[in-house]
C-alpha positions in Angstrom: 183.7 -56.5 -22.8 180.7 -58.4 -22.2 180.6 -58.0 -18.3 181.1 -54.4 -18.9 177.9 -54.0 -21.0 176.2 -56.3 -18.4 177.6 -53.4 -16.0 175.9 -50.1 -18.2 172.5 -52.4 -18.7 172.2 -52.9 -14.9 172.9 -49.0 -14.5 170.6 -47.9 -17.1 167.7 -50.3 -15.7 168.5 -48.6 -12.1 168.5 -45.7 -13.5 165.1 -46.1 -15.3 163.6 -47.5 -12.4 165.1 -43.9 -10.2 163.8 -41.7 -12.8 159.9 -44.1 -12.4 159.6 -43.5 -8.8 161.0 -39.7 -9.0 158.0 -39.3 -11.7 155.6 -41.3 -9.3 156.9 -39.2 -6.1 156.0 -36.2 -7.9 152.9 -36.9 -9.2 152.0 -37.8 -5.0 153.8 -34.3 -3.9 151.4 -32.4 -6.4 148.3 -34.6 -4.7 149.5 -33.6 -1.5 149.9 -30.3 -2.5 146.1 -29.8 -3.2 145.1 -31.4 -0.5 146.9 -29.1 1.8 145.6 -26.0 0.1 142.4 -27.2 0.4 142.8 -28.2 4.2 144.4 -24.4 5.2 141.6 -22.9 3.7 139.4 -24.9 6.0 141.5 -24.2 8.7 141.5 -20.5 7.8 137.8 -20.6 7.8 137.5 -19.6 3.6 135.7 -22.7 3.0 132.0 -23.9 3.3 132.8 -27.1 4.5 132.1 -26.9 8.2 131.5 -30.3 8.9 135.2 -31.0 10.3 135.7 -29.6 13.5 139.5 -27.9 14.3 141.1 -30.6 16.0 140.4 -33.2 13.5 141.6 -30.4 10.9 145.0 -29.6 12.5 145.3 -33.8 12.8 145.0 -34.0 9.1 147.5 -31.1 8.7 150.0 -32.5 10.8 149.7 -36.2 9.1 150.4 -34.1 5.6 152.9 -32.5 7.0 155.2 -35.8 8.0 153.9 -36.7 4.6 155.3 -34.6 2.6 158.3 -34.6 4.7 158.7 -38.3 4.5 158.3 -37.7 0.6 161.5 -34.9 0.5 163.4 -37.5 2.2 162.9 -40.5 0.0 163.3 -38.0 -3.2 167.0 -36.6 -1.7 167.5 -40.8 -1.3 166.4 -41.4 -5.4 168.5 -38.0 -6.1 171.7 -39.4 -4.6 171.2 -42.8 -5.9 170.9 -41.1 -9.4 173.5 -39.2 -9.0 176.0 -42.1 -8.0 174.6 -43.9 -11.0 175.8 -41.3 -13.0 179.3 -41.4 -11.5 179.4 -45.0 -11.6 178.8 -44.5 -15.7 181.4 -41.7 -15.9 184.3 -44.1 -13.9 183.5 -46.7 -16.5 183.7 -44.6 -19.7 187.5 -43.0 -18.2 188.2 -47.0 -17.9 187.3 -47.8 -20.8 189.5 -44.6 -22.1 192.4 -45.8 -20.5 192.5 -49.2 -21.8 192.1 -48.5 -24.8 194.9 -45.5 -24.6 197.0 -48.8 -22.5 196.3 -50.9 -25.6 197.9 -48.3 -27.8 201.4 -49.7 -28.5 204.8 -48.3 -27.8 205.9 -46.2 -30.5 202.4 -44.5 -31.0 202.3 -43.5 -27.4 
């Protein structure tokens, strides 16, 4: 019993720590999000700033775009691990289930 609790501790701190970084990866998506806006409007000319010239524009543009690539990647990553976690949670409760229906004796089964 006791390594079992041990077990759902360790999942629910994993799963804490997931549903930190998922929180934290969004708030950086939304950041890149206005940045991007604002850099395609430079790009489109529909801004004032015209100190940057084109190519160092479509450099920046291209950097946010592996960004924000690199940032769908790691959340499909914390999405799978989350999802496992969950799994891993659901495996233990039909164990538990079917040691204690195991425990039931004979007569009663």
């Amino acid at each position: 019993k006791q390594l079992i609790k041990q077990e759902e501790l360790k999942r629910l701190h994993k799963a804490q720590a997931v549903q930190r970084q998922l929180e934290e990866l969004e708030e950086r998506q939304r950041a890149l999000e206005i940045f991007g806006v604002k850099l395609e409007r430079e790009l489109r000319g529909e801004s004032d700033s015209g100190t940057k010239d084109e190519t160092q524009m479509l450099h920046e543009w291209f950097e946010l775009v592996l960004e924000k690539n690199k940032l769908m990647r790691y959340e499909s990553e914390l999405l799978i691990i989350a999802q496992e976690l969950e799994l891993e949670d659901h495996q233990s409760r039909l164990e538990q289930k079917l040691r204690e229906k195991m425990a039931i004796d004979g007569k009663s089964k």
